[in-house]
N, C-alpha and C positions, 0 to 999 in steps of 0.2 A: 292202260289202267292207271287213274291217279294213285297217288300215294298215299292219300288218306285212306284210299279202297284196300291196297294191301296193311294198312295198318289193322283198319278194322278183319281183317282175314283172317290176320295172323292172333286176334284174341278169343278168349276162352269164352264168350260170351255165357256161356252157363255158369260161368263160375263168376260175370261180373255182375250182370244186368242187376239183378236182387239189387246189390252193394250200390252201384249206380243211379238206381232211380232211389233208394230212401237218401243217397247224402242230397240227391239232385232235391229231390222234395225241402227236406229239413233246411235248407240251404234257402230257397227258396224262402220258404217263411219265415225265417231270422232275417232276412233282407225287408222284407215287406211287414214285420212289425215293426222295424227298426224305423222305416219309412216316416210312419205319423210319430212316431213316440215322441213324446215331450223330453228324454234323456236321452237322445240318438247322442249328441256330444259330450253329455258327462259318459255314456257307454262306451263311444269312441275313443276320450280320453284315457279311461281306466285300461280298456284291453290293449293297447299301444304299450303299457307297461308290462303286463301279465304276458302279453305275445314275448315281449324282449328277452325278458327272464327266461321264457320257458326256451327260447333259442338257444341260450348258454347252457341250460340243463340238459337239451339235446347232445351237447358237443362235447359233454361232461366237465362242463364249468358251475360257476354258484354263484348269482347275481342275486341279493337280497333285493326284495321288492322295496322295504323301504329306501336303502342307498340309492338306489336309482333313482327314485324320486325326490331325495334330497340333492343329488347331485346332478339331478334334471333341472333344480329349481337355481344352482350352485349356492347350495346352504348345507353344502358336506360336512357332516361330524367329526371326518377325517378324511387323509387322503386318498383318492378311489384308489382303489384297486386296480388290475389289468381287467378283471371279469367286466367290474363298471363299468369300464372306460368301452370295451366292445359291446357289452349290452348300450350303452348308449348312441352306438353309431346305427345298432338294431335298431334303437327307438327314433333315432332323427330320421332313420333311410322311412320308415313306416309314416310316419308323417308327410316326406318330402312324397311318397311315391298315392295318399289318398291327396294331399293338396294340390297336385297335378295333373292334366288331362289323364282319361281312363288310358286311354294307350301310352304316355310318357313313357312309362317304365319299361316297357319292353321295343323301344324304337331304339337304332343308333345313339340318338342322346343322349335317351336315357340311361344307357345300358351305362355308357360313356361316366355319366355322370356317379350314379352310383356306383360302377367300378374303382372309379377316383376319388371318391369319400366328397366330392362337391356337393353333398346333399347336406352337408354338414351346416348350421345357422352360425353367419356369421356374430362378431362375441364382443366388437372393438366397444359398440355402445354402450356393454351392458354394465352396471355395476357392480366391482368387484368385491365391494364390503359387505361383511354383516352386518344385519343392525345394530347399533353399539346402547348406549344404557338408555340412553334420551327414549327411544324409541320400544323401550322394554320397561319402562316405568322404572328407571334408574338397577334395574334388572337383567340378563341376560333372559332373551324370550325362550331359549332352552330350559332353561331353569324356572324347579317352584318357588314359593314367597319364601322360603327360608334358605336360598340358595344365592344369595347374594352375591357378585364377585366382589373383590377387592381392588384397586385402584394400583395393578404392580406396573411396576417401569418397564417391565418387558413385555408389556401387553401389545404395547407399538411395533417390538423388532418382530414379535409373532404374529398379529394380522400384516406385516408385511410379507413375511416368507409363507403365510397361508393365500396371498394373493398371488406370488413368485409362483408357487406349485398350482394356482387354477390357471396360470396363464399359460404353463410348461404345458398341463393336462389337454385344455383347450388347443393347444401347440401339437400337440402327439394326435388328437382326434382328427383334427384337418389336415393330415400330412397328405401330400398327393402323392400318386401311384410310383410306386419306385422304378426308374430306367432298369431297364434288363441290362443296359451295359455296366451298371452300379449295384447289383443285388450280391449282397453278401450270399458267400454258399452255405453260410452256417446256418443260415435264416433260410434263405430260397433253394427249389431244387434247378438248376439252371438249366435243365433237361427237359425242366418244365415248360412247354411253350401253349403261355396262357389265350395267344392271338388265338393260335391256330383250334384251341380247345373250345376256347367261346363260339367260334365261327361255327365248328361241327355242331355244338348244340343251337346257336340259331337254326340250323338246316334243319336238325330234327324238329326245331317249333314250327318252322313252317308247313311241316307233315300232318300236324295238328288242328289246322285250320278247319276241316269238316267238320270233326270230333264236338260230342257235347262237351259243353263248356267242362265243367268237372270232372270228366275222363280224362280231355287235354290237360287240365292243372295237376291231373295225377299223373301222367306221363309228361310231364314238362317237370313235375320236383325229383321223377325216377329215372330221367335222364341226365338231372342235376347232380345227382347222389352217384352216376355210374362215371359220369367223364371227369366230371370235376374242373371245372373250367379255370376255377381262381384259388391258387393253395391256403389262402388266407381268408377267406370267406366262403366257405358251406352255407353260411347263412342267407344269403342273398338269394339259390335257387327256388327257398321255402315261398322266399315275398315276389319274388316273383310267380309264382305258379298264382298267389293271393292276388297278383297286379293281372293274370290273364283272367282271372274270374272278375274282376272288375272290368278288362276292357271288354270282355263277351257281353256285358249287362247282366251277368249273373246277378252278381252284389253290385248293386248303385247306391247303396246307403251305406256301407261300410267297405272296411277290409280284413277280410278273412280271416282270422287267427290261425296260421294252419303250425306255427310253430307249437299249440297249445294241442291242437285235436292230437298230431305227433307225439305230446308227451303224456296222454291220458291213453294211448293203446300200446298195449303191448309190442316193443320194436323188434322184427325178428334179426336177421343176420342180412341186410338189404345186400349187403356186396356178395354173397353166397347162395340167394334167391332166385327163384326165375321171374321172369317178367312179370308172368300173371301174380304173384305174392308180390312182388314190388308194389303193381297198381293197387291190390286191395287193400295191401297198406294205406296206401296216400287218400284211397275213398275212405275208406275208416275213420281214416285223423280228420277229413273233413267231414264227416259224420258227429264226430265226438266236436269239431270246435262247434258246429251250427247248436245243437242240442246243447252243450253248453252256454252256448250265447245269449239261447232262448231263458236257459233258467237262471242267468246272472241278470238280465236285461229284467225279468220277473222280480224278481228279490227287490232289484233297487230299485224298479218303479215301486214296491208296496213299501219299501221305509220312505221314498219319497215323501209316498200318501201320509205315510205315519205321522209323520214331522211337519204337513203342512198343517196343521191346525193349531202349531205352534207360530206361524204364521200369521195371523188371524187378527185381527185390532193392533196391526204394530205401526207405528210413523211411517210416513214416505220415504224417510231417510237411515231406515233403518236397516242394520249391515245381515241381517239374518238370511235376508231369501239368498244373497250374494253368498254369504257362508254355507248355506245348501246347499247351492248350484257348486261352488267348490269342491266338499265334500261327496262330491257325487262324480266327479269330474275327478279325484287324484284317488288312488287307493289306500294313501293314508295321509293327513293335515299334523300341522304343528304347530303349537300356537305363535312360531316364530313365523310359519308361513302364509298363515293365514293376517297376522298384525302386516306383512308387506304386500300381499296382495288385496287386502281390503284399504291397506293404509288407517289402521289404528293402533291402539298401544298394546300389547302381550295384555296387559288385564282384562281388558275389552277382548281380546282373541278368546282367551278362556274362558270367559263369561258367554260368549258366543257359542262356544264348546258346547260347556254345561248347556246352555239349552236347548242345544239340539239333542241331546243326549245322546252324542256320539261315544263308540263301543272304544275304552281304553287297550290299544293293543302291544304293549309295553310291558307292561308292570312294572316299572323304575319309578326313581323319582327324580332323576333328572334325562334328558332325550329323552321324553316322552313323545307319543305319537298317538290318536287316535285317527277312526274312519268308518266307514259304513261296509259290512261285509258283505 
């Protein structure tokens, strides 16, 4: 008898099927509207962020949605956090694993890779400065018009030691996997033997192989949750179970939120559960990301529509469609962000702002932010 035959033996199928064919459904047609949409990648780009978060919220951390994306763009307000700094390896592994072959993530290499943080972008090009006044209309682009800075002599030794600490930060993100002959016991359990752990849950994936695709992703994140393969990353069984629903062709247009569906159902006591509650877990969560997806993917195709008629008789050259397609693409803009990725001045960002009439999600008046909800 195969082994997929004893898998499916040994489940409750009265207790699955229902759960199984609506996520299989739902799932389904968040893929295939996502397909033709003209915001498949402002969509992709936003839930890349909201996944991240909702990872650390899992594991009982607190990744602010905006910091992340300020310290995605490196235009921190301040210096991350430890939360940031791992939602952020959330948010590059989620990237590195849709911009590479459907099976990547779950081959040797892959595994390889993302276990060793090589998924991480490398940083040597990028530049490390803010924009300074020139480029802010003799202004800081954080700031309103009445927020001027002043010309102090210590402004030089602190964008130095704010560049010191992105490059420390960036330094800590790409550390490669630590030698077991070298792991601190305060930090590691040396008892831990992560080879041997990872190997056993490969074995169980390849049990899987028969299984509908979304039964296997829900028994591939409740195998992740039971053995635990890397003591420093729980997070990675989630995106991987999201990387087998890619390579079945479930999702060929996206990647699965499943760190989200996770945090919109009820979590019960998963180490304390029996199999079958494990799996209707993980169908649940992937119930709740597709149906969610559906109605976030809704929303901001209709402000889309909203805002294109502000589009309408404007120049060839003119930065508005590009400030759309932004705005639709980050979960929330600044007019410091948008003056460096459109390449204009802060005044011209927030004039751009204003006419999109994007929703102010702030209330300050200085680090302001707005975005499309």
């Amino acid at each position: 008898m195969k082994a997929d035959q004893k898998i499916v033996e040994m489940l409750d199928w009265g207790k699955i099927y229902a759960p199984l064919a609506q996520a299989e459904d739902a799932l389904a047609r968040l893929d295939e509207r996502l397909r033709a949409s003209p915001i498949r990648a402002g969509w992709v780009s936003r839930t890349h962020f909201s996944d991240a978060c909702a990872s650390l919220w899992i594991e009982g951390g607190l990744a602010h949605l905006e910091d992340l994306v300020l310290h995605d763009a490196q235009m921190n307000a301040r210096a991350p956090t430890a939360e940031i700094v791992r939602a952020a390896r959330v948010l590059a592994a989620r990237r590195r694993i849709l911009g590479a072959a459907p099976g990547w993530a779950l081959s040797p290499e892959g595994l390889v890779a993302l276990r060793g943080g090589a998924f991480l972008p490398e940083e040597e090009g990028r530049d490390e400065r803010r924009p300074d006044g020139d480029e802010a209309d003799g202004k800081g682009a954080w700031l309103d018009e009445g927020d001027a800075e002043s010309d102090d002599p210590l402004a030089a030794e602190l964008a130095a030691l704010d560049a010191a600490l992105s490059r420390t930060t960036r330094a800590l993100e790409r550390r490669p996997t630590v030698d077991p002959e070298a792991r601190d016991p305060l930090v590691y359990d040396l008892d831990w033997d992560e080879d041997e752990r990872l190997e056993q849950w490969r074995e169980t994936l390849d049990l899987t192989l028969g299984l509908p695709p979304v039964l296997a992703a829900a028994l591939v994140a409740a195998l992740w949750d039971d053995i635990e393969p890397l003591q420093h990353a729980p997070w990675l069984g989630r995106l991987l179970a999201a990387a087998l629903l890619r390579q079945s062709g479930k999702t060929k247009s996206h990647l699965l939120c499943v760190n989200c569906g996770a945090r919109a159902v009820p979590r019960p006591r998963l180490k304390q559960a029996d199999p079958v509650s494990k799996i209707l877990f993980w169908l649940a969560a992937v119930l709740a990301a597709a149906e969610q997806g559906l109605k976030d993917h809704d929303r901001w195709l209709l402000a889309r529509a909203s805002r294109q008629g502000a589009l309408k008789g404007r120049r060839g050259n003119s930065h508005l469609p590009q400030a759309l397609d932004l705005a639709l693409a980050k979960p929330i803009v600044t007019a410091e962000l948008l003056a460096r990725e459109l390449k204009v001045s802060a005044r011209a960002a927030q004039n751009l702002i204003a006419e999109l009439g994007l929703r102010e999600l702030t209330g300050r008046r200085r680090y302001r932010a707005w975005g499309i909800l």
